[in-house]
N, C-alpha and C positions, 0 to 999 in steps of 0.2 A: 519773479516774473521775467519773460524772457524781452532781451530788449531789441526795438525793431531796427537796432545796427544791424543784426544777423539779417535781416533779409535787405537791407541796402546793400549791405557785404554782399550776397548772391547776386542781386540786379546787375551790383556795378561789375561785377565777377562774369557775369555771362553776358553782359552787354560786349567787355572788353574782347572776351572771346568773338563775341559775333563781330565787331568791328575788324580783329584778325580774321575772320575770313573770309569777307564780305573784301579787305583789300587784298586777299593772294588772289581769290577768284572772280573776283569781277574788278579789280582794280582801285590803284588810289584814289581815281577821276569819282567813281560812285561812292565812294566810303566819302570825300569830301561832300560831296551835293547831300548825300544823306542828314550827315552833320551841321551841316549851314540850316537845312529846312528843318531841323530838330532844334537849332536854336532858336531859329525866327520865331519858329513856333513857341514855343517858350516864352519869349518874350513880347508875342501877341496875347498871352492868355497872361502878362506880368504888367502890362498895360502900357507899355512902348508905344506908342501914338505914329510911328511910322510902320511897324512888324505886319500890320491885317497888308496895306498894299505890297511889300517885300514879299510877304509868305505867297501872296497871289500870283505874280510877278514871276518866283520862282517856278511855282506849280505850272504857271501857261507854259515855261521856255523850258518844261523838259519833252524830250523827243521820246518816241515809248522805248524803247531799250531802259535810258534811265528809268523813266517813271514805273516797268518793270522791277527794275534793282530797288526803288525806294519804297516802292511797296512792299515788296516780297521780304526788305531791311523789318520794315514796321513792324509787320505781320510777323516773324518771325522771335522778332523781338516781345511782343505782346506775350507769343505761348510761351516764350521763357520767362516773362516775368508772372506769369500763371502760374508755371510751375515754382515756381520760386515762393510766392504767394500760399500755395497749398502746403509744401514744406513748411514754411513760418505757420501754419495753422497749426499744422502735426505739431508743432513743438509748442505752441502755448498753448493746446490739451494736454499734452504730456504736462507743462509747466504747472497748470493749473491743477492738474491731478495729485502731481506730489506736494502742493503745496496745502491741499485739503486731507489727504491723508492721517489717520485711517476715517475720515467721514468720505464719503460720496462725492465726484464730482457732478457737478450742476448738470441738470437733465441727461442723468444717467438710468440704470435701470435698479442701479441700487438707492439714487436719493427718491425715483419713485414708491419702491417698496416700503424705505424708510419714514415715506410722508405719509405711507397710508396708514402705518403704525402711529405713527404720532399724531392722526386723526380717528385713535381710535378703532378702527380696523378690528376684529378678533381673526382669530387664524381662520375660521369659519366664514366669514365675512372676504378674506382678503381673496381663499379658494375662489368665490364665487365670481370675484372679479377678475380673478384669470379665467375660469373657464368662461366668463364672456369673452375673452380676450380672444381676436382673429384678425389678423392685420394681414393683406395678402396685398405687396406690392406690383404691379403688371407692368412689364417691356414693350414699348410701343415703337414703331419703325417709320414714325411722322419723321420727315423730312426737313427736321430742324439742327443734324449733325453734319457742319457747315466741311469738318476733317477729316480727308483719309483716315483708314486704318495705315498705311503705311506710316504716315506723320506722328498718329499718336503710339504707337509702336515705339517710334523713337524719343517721344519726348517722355515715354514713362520709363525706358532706359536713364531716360537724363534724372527724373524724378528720383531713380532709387539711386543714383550716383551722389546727389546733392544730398541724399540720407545720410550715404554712407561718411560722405564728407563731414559730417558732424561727431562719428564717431571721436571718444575720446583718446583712443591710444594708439593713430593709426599711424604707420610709421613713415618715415619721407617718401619711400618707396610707393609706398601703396598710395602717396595722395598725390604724386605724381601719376600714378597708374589711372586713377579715377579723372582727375584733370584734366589728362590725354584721353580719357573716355569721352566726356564731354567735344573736346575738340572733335573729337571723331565723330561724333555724331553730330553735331552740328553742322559738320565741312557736309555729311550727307544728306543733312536736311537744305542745306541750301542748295543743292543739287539735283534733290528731289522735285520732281512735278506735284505743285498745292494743287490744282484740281484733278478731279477724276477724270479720266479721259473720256467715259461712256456711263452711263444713266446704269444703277447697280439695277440686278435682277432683283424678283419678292426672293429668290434662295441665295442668293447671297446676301442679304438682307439679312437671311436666317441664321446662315454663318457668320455673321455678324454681331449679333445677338447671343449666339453660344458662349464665343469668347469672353463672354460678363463670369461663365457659371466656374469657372477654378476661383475665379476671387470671393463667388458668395459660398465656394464648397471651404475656402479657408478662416472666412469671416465667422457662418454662422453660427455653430457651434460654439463659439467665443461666446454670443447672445442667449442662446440657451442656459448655458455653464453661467453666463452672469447673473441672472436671473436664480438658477439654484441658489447659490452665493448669499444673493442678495436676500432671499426669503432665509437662509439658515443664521446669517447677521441679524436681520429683526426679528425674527420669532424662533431662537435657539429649539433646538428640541423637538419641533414640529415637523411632521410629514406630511408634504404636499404634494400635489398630482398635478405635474406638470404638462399642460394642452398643448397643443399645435398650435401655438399662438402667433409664427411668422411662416408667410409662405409667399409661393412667387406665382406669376403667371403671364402671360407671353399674349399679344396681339400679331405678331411679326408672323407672317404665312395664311392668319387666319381672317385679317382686314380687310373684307371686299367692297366696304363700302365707297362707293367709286372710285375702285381700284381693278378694273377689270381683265389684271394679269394676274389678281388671285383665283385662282382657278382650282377646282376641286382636286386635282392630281397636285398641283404646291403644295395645299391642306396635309394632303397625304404622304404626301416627300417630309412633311417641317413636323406631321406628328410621329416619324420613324426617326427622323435624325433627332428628334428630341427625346426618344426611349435611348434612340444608342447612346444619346451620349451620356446618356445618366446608366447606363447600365457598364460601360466604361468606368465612368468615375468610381460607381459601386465594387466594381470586381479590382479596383487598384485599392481600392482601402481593405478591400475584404485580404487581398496578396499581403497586403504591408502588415496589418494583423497577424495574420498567419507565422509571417517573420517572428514578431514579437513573443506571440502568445505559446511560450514554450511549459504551458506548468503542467505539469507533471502529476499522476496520483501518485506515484509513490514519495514526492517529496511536501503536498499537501493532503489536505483532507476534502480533496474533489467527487465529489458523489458518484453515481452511474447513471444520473439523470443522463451525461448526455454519451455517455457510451450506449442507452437505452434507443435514444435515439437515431444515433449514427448507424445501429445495427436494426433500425425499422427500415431507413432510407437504404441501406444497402440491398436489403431484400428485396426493395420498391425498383431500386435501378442497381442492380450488379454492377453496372456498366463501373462505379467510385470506385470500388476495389478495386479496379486498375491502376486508380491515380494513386490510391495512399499507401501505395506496398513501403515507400520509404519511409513514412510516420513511425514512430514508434506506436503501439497499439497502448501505452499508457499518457498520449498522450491527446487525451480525448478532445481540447479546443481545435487543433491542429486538425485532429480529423473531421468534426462538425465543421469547420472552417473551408474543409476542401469540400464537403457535400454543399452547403452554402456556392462556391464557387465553381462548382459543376452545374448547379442550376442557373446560376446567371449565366453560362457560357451558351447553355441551353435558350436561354431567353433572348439568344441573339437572334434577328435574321427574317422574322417573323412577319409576312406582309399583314395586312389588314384584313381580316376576313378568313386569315387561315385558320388552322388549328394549330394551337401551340405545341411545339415539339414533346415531348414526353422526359418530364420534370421542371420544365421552365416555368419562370413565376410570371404570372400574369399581371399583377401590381406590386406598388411596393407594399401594400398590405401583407402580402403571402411575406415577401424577404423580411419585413418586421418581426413576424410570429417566429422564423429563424433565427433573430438577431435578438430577440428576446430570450431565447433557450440559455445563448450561451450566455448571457447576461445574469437569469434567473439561477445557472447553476454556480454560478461564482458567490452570490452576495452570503455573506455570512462568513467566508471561509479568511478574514484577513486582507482580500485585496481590495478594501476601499476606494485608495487612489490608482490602482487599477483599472477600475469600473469608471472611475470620474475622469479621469485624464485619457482614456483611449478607446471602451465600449460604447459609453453615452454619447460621445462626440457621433461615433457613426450612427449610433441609433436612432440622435439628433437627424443626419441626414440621409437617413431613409424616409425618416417620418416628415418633414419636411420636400424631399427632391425624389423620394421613392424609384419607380421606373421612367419618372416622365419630366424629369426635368424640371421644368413649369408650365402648368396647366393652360392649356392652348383653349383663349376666347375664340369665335368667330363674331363677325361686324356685319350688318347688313341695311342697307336705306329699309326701309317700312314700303316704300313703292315698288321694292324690286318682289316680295313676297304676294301685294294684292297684284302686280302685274301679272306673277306669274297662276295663279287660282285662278287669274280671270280668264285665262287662255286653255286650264284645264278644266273647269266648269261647266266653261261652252262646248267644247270636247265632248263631255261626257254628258251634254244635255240637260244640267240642272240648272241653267241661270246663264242666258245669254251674255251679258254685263254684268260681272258680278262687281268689275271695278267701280259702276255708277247706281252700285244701290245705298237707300241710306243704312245709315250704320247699325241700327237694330235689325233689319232685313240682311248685314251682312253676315251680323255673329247668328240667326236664326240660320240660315245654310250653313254655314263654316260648323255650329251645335248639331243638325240635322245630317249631317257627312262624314260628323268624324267618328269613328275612325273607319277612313278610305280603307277597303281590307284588298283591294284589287291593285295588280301591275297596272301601270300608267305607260299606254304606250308614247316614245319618243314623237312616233310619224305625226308628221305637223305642227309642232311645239317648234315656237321657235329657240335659238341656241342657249338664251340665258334662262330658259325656265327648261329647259333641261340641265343646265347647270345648276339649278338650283334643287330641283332633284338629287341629282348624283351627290351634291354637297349632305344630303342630309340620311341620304345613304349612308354614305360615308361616316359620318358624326356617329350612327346607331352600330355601323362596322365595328370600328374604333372602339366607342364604348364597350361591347360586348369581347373584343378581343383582349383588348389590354385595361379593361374596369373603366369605371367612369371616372375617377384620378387622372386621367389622360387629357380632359375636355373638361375648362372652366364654365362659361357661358356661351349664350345667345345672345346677343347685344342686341338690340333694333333701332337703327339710329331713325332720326323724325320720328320715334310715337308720338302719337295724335291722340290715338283712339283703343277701343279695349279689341278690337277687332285686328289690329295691328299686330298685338300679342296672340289673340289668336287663330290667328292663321301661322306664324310660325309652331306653335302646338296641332295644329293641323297636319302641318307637312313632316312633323315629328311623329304625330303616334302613325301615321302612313308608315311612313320608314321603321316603325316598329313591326308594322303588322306584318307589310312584305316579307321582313328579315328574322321573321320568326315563325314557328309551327303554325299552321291553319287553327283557330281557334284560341290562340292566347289572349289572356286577357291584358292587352298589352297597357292598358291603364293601374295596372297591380303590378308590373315589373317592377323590379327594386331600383334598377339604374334610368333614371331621367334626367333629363334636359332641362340646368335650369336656364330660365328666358327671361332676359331683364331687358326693359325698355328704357329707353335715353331719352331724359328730355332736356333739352339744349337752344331753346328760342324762348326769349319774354315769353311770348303767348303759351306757349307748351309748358313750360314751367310752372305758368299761373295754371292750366287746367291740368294736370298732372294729377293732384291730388282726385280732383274728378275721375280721372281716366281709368287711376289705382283701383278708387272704392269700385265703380262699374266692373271692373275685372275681378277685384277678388269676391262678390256676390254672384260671377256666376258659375254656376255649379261646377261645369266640367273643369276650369281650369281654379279653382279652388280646391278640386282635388287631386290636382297635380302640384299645387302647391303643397299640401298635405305632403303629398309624400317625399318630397325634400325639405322635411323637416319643417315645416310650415315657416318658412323660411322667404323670402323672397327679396333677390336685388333689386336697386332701382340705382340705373345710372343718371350722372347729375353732368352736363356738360358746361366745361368755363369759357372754352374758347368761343362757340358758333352763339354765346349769348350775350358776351362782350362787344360780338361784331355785331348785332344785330339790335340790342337796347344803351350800348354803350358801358363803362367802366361799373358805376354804382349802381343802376337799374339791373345791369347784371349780378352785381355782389347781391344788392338784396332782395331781388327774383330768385338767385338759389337758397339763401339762407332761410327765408319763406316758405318757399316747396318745399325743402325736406323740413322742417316743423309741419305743415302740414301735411305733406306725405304718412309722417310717421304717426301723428293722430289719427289719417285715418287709419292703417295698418292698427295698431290698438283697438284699434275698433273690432275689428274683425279676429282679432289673436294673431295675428300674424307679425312675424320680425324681420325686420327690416335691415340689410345692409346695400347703405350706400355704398355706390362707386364712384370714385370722384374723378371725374377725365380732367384734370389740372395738366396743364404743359406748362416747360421749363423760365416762360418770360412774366415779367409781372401781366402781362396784356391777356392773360389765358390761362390766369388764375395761380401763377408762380410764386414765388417767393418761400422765405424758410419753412420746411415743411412741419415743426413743431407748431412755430407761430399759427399755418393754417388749419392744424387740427384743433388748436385750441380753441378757435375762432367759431367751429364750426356749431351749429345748434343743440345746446347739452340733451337736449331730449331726443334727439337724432344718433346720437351717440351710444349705443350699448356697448360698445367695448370691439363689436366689427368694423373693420371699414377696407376700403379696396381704393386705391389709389397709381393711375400712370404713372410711369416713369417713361420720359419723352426726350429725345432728341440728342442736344446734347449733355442733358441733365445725365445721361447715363456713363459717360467718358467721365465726367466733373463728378460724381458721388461714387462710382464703382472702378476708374481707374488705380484707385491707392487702396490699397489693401487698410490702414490707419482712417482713414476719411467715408472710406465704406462704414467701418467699424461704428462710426460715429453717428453717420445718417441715421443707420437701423437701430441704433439705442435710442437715439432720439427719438424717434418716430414712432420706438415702441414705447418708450417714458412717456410720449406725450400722448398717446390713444388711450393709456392705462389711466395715468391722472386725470384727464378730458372726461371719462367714461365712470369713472368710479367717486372725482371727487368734480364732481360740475361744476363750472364755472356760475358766476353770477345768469340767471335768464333776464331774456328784454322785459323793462319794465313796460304797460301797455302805453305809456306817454312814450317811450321811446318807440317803438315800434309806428305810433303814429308817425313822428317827425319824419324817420325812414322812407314812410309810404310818401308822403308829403315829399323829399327830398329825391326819390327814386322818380316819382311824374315827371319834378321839375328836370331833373337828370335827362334820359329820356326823351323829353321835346327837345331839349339844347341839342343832344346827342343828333337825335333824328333830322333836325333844323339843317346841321353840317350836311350827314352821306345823304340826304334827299336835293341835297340843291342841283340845278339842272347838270353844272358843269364839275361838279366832286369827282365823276371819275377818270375823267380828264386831267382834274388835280393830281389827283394818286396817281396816275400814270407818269404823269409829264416830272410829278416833283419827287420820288420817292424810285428806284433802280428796281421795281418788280418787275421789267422784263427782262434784266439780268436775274433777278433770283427764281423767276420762272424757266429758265434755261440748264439752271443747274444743275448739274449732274449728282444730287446728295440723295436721293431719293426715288425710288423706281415709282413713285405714284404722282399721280397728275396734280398739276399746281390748282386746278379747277373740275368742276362735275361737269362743267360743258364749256364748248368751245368760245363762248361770247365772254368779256369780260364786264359780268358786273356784282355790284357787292355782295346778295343772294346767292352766286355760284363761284364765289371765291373762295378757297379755301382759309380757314383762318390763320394757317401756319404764315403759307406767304405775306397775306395781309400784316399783321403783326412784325415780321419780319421785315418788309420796308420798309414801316415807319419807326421803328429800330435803326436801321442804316442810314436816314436823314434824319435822325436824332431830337425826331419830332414824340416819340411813346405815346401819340394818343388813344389808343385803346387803352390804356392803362391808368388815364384820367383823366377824359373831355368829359364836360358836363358834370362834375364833381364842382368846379369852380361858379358854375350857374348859381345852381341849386345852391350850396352853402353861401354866396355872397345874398340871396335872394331873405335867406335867414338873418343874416348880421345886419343888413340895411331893415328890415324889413319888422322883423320879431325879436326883439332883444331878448324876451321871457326865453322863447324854444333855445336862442342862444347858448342861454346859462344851463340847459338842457343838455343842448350839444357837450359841453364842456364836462358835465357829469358822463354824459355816454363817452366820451374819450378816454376818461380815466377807470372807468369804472366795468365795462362792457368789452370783452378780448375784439367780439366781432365787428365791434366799427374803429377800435385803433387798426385792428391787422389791416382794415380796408383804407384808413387813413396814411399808416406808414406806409405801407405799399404803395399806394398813391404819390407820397413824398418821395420816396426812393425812384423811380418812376420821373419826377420832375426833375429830382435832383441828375439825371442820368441826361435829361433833353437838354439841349445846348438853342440859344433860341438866334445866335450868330450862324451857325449854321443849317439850320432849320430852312432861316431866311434864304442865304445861297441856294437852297434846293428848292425854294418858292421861284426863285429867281428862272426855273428851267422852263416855268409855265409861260408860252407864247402869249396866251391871249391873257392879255392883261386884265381883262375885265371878271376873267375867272380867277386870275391870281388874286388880282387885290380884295374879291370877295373871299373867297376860301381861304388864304393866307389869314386875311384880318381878322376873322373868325377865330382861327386857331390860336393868334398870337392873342387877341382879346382873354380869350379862355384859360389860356395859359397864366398871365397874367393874374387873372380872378381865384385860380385855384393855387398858384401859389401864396397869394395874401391871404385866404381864407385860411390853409393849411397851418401859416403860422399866426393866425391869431389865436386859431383852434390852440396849437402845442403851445403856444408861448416861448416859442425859441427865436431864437436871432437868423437859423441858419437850415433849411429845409431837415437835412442832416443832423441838428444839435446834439441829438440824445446819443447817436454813434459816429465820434469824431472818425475813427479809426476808417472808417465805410466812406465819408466822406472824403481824407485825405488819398484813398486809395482814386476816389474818381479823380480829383483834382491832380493827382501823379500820370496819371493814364492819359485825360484831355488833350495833353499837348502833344502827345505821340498818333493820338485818333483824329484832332482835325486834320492831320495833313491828308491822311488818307483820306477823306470825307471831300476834301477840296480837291483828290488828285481824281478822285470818282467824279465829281461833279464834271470835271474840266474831260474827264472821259465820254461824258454822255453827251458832252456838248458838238466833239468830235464826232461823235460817232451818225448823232441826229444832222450834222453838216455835211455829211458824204455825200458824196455826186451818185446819180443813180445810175451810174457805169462803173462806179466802182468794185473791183476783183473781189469775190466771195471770199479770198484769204486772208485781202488786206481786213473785210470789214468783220471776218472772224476773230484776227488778230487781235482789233482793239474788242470785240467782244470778249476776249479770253482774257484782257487787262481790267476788263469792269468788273468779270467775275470774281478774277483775284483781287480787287479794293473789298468786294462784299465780303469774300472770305477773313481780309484783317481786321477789316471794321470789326464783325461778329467775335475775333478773339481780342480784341481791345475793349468790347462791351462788354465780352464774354455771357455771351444772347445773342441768340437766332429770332426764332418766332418759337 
């Protein structure tokens, strides 16, 4: 076992270094003040009885210069103990792994295989539950990655240098060399500007987003191969057909819902830059093969399959016999290998709506069928590890990244679609309002129109329903040029209603008819649109299942379901249902929907894959992504699922190539087990308590954000109009200009009560509810205690919860109460939360029976407790900044008062890497 001297050894190791350079470049004066306020600190949270007024004391008498140095000290120190942190993870999996060898280490993709064997499983059986198997994770461009790229640039420099430094035989030289690596970059990170200077555009955004795909182009293949591995370890001898069981897919360019700089031409810029860059990657693996792949007929016994070929394709395009005069003519991979890369080179360039050049592959389907030739003419001939070690890997990633990267969603309100029908409707004289008819009169039109086979002219539409036009243009472009591979979904955020769904099938087969010969039957094309609706509010979530059945009964979009495989998404929202019913009304408002969603789907034959829009904080459905698939409703679970990847969750799981590796085994070990061996279901006494516990939740919840002066609270107590200023995110912190909790977005929301170390989205009204049981109903008690231990989906919502508590600091909380003027809304809203607070951590541990929110993971705990003393200061030097800032004279210099804005900003940015959570 590895012991955690090695990452104190890092801490104090890159602590010492920041401390050298914090005194060449800003002086001994700040390196002292830093230090003083890092001890007091310390010995405020040690229980020193004079340290809280000291530490205060200190924080008022810095002038901003310092208080500049002692943050940006913090802050910086926090990402190194991050990275420090991740390091020590990588080494107790590795530690852990050679300590279990040769069995499986724990939620891998071998002890899944091995469990389903040992439950019995036939090879027949285990097939079936791979080909259920479809886990497709999505990139989201929410405004929750607090970090330059420039910053984290440098600190994954630092990351593989603190690798390297482990190494066992490295020599004086070289760990001087790395040493000094460190120092160097460190002397640059403090030198660096932490904030963005300007609000990133949706295409840098995009290019933002790319830079994940060399780590998942180096990772995935590792997951595939593990998985072979792991089925020829438990069922020797067996031949299996391994699916397309992990894939990706991207939000980033395609997210319009109130985001109205996504604009149909981004769309079109982010699905070109995402062929290029996967047709890049493609043609460098296909190069470096090429290298390799030197065999020879005359020194094996290689068929003429693919000389047969090569000399089809040459006859098809002469043009190859230019490139491969220098091949030898016996060596057949070499020459398949340059026809292969004459066609990708061809498949450059290609706008939307062209014709593709002549040989270019139009998905990664076509470059499969290639990549399988040379594959099929090898097996047999002696190069097993051949095939395994350098074929399958690429075949791996085609069939996974093909032409397109990952499969680009698009996002859209539900009002932005009937807005826009309602304006061509009246246009064309079928239905004056058609936005205010009721909803059976509305799918009667919307059924009776479709499909629109006529041009729509622009004249008099106003701008956004002509952009939404063009957008779906676009999507039917798209699809027809480069396959439907290109474009994941339809998202419709707010469904309501079955009419919601179809009207974007409306504006779909439109944009089929236009864009195809007069007379097609454009409801028999092979490539459609699939359309999943979101439902993400209490009330929507409870009529959800309603919404479903009314859609898949009627005819026309029943058989558009049909021909995607009678298939159908339904997305499930955590954030906008958390802000809206509170922490557990929202946990079991979705747990609910999807069981019922998926009965009704049964009903009708249809299967169901959820999407789960989860972001990275506990407050928005976060936490370990095993723990939350396990949680999730056994009978919801076939073995698909589609799940966000948000904010900064994408730096923290895909910056380390080792940590990567781990997320995606997990997450496929835990879909696979989830799916094939179910967890225990709710028994129906528990499911009552739930209901029963989710009302009580829910009024408490509602009780808070309805009282007259709550968003006065949140305002006055909590730095969201610093985190609404931020430059992390091209999309608006709100859907409209007003603030209030309805048109908040829930990143931000979440996100400030995170930085006043309040987390109540993450458990107010948990503590209601459950104290209302332990005083109240002893029987349901002993109940509760059974569902704890017995039930994945209400501990993951309980520990969650605890972590969550354990994370809010109720000393500082109170300080950011303190910001509120009017005292009559303080002491109301204040009292409330700390009452709550209160009630749900004693219920929390009567429920566990531990001593310590944390008990059952000291390890989680001790890391908070090491952090704390380094995050109040910052928390206190924020506080002491809005207090400034709210005291300015109303003639005070827009620079002085940007100045301290750009000090508040950088507290928010260290806070977030001390929590390490955004929203």
């Amino acid at each position: 076992m590895v012991n955690n001297e090695l990452l104190r050894r890092d801490v104090r190791t890159l602590g010492d270094m920041l401390g050298d350079v914090i005194r060449e470049l800003a002086g001994e004066s700040a390196l002292e003040r830093v230090e003083e306020i890092r001890k007091v600190a310390r010995e405020r949270r040690s229980g020193v009885e004079e340290a809280e007024g000291e530490l205060s004391r200190l924080i008022e008498s810095l002038d901003e210069p310092t208080a500049r140095d002692v943050t940006r000290a913090f802050s910086i120190f926090f990402d190194l103990a991050n990275i420090a942190e991740d390091r020590h993870r990588v080494r107790i999996l590795r530690s852990r792994e050679l300590e279990r060898h040769p069995q499986p280490r724990s939620e891998s993709i071998g002890e899944a295989i091995a469990k389903l064997k040992a439950a019995g499983f036939t090879p027949v059986e285990t097939q079936s539950a791979l080909d259920r198997l479809a886990i497709e994770l999505v990139f989201t461009a929410h405004p929750s990655e607090a970090k330059r790229r420039s910053l984290r640039v440098k600190l994954r420099r630092m990351r593989q240098a603190l690798e390297d430094l482990d190494l066992a035989d490295l020599l004086p030289r070289e760990r001087q060399k790395l040493e000094n690596l460190l120092r160097t970059e460190m002397t640059a990170l403090w030198q660096t500007e932490f904030l963005r200077p300007n609000r990133p555009t949706v295409l840098q955004e995009v290019r933002r987003g790319l830079t994940i795909a060399p780590r998942l182009w180096e990772v995935v293949p590792g997951i595939y191969d593990d998985m072979r591995r792991a089925l020829e370890v438990s069922y020797p001898g067996v031949e299996f057909r391994l699916p397309l069981f992990l894939k990706f897919g991207s939000w980033i360019g395609g997210d319009r819902d109130g985001h109205p700089h996504v604009t149909r031409d981004v769309t079109a810029q982010t699905l070109l830059w995402l062929r290029e860059a996967a047709i890049k990657a493609q043609l460098k693996q296909c190069r470096q093969l090429s290298e390799f792949l030197s065999i020879s007929t005359k020194e094996s016994s290689l068929g003429p399959q693919l000389n047969d070929e090569f000399d089809a394709a040459t006859k098809k395009w002469p043009v190859i016999l230019e490139r491969v005069q220098t091949i030898p003519t016996t060596e057949s991979c070499r020459l398949w290998l340059a026809v292969i890369e004459w066609r990708l080179e061809q498949s450059f360039g290609t706008s939307i709506g062209e014709k593709l050049p002549e040989g270019a592959y139009r998905d990664g389907a076509e470059l499969e069928q290639d990549v399988l030739k040379l594959v099929n003419s090898l097996e047999g001939l002696g190069t097993l590890h051949l095939i395994r070690n350098e074929l399958l890997p690429w075949l791996d990633l085609v069939r996974v990244f093909g032409l397109h990267m990952n499969r680009l969603d698009v996002r859209q309100d539900a009002r932005r679609h009937i807005e826009a029908l309602t304006e061509i409707f009246a246009k064309a004289g079928i239905t004056a309002n058609f936005e205010a008819l009721p909803e059976e009169e509305r799918q009667e039109v919307l059924t009776r129109t479709m499909p629109w086979k006529e041009e729509i002219s622009h004249d008099g539409l106003s701008p956004h329903v002509v952009e939404t036009l063009e957008l779906f243009r676009l999507l039917h472009s798209a699809m027809a040029t480069f396959g439907p591979s290109c474009v994941g979904s339809h998202i419709i955020s707010l469904t309501s209603a079955p009419s919601d769904m179809l009207s974007v099938l409306w504006l779909w087969r439109w944009a089929q008819s236009v864009g195809n010969p007069p007379g097609t039957d454009v409801a028999n094309l092979e490539d459609q649109l699939a359309i999943a609706p979101l439902f993400e509010k209490i009330g929507d979530l409870r009529r959800g299942p309603e919404t479903l059945e009314a859609i898949l009964k009627h005819p026309v979009y029943a058989s558009h379901v049909q021909k995607l495989g009678s298939r159908q998404i339904v997305m499930v929202g955590y954030s906008d249902s958390t802000k809206d019913g509170g922490y557990l009304a929202a946990c079991w408002g979705l747990y609910r929907s999807q069981s019922e969603l998926q009965r009704t789907a049964d009903r009708y034959g249809v299967k169901l894959t959820f999407f789960h829009g989860r972001g990275g904080s506990l407050g928005r459905g976060g936490g370990p992504a095993a723990r939350g698939i396990y949680s999730l409703p056994p009978e919801a679970l076939d073995g698909s699922l589609r799940l966000t990847e948000q904010g900064e969750v994408l730096a923290e799981r895909y910056d380390d190539d080792q940590i990567a590796y781990r997320h995606l085994e997990q997450v496929t070990s835990a879909t696979l087990l989830a799916s094939a061996l179910p967890a225990r279901t709710a028994k129906p006494a528990w499911s009552v308590i739930m209901e029963q516990l989710s009302r009580r939740s829910y009024q408490a919840y509602r009780e808070l954000v309805d009282q007259p002066g709550f968003i006065e609270f949140f305002s006055s107590a909590t730095p969201i109009d610093e985190i609404e200023s931020l430059n992390i995110g091209s999309r608006p912190a709100r859907r409209r200009g007003e603030r209030t909790l309805a048109d908040l977005r829930a990143i931000p929301w979440v996100f400030s009560w995170t930085q006043n170390r309040s987390m109540i989205p993450a458990w107010y009204g948990l503590g209601t509810a459950l104290t209302e049981v332990l005083e109240e109903r002893p029987n349901d008690w002993q109940t509760l205690y059974e569902m704890y231990r017995q039930w994945p989906f209400f501990q993951a919502t309980i520990e969650n919860a605890a972590l969550a508590l354990a994370k809010a600091d109720e000393f500082i909380s109170s300080r950011y109460a303190d910001l509120v003027q009017n005292s009559e809304v303080r002491n109301l809203i204040g009292g409330l939360i700390d009452v709550e607070r209160d009630r749900s951590r004693k219920t929390i541990l009567a429920l566990t029976g531990g001593t310590d929110l944390l008990s059952a993971t000291p390890w989680l705990q001790a890391s908070i407790d090491a952090r704390n003393p380094y995050i109040d200061p910052l928390n206190l030097i924020q506080i002491e900044l809005v207090q400034r800032r709210r005291s300015l004279p109303a003639d005070t210099p827009p620079e002085d008062a940007e100045r301290l804005g750009g000090l508040l900003r950088l507290t928010v940015q260290g806070i977030a890497a001390g929590m390490r959570t955004t929203g």
